[in-house]
Every structure is written in structure tokens, then in C-alpha cells.
C-alpha positions as CSV (number, residue, x, y, z in Angstrom):
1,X,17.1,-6.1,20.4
2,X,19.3,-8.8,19.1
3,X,21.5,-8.2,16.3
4,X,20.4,-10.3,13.5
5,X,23.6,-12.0,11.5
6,X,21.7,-11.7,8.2
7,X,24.6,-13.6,6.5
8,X,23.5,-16.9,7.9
9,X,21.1,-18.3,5.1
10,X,18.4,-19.6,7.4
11,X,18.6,-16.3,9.8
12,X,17.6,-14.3,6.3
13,X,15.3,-16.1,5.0
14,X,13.5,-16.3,7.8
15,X,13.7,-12.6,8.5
16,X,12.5,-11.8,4.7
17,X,9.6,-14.0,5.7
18,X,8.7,-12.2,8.4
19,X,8.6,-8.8,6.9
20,X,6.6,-10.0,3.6
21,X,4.1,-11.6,6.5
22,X,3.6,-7.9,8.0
23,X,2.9,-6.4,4.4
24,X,-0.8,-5.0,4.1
25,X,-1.9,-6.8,0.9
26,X,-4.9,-5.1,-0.3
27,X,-7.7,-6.6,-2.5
28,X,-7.3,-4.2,-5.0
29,X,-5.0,-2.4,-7.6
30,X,-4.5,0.9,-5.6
31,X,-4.2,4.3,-7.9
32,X,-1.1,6.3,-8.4
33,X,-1.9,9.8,-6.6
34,X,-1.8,12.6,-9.3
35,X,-2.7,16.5,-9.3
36,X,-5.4,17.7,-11.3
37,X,-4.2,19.5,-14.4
38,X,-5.2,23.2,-14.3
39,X,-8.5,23.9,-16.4
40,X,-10.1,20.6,-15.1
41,X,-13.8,20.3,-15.4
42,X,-16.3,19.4,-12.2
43,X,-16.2,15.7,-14.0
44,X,-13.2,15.2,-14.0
45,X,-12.8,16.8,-10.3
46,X,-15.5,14.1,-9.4
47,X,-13.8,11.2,-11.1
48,X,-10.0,11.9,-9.5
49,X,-12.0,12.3,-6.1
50,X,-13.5,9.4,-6.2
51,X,-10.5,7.2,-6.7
52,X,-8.6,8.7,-4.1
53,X,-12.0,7.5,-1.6
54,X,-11.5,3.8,-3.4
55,X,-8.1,4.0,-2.3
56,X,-8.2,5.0,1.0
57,X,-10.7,2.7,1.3
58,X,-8.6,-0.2,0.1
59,X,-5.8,0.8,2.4
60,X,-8.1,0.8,5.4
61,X,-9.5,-2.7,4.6
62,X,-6.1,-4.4,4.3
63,X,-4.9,-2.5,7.8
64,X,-8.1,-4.1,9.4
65,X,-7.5,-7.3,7.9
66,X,-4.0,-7.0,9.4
């Protein structure tokens, strides 16, 4: 691999531009993953489980996109 000399302007920028190309973007706001506070009901099981599937989801569509 050739060393990069990243304090030549151009050399960065282009670089940068390059990395942000290669960045999944996905076509929704993804959810923070949190535990489940002891004492949770089934509901609220239900509800967390189903935005971890949305976000897994959303991370699989933006790595097939990519």
C-alpha cells in the first residue's frame, strides 16, 4: 500500500471523500441498543424486540444497497 501524505490538501480531501463514499447510510433513524430493566412486562419485552428486528433490518438494507 502506498503511504498516503495526508498533509497535502488535495491528497486529504480526497481521501475523506472516499471514506464518507464507503459509509452505509441507512434509510432510517437506527435505535440506541438498551437492556431491559428488571420487572419488564411481556409488552414491553415485545416492543424492545421489535425495534432491535427494525434495526437489523435497516442495517441489512443499507449493506445491500452498498
Amino acid at each position: 500500500m502506498i503511504p498516503l501524505d495526508l498533509s497535502d490538501d488535495t491528497v486529504l480531501r480526497r481521501t475523506l471523500e472516499e471514506l464518507e463514499a464507503g459509509i452505509p447510510v441507512l434509510s432510517d433513524s437506527a435505535r440506541p441498543l438498551t437492556t431491559l430493566p428488571s420487572g419488564s412486562d411481556l409488552a414491553h419485552i415485545e416492543l424492545k424486540v421489535n425495534e432491535l428486528v427494525v434495526t437489523i433490518n435497516l442495517l441489512i438494507d443499507s449493506l445491500n444497497r452498498g
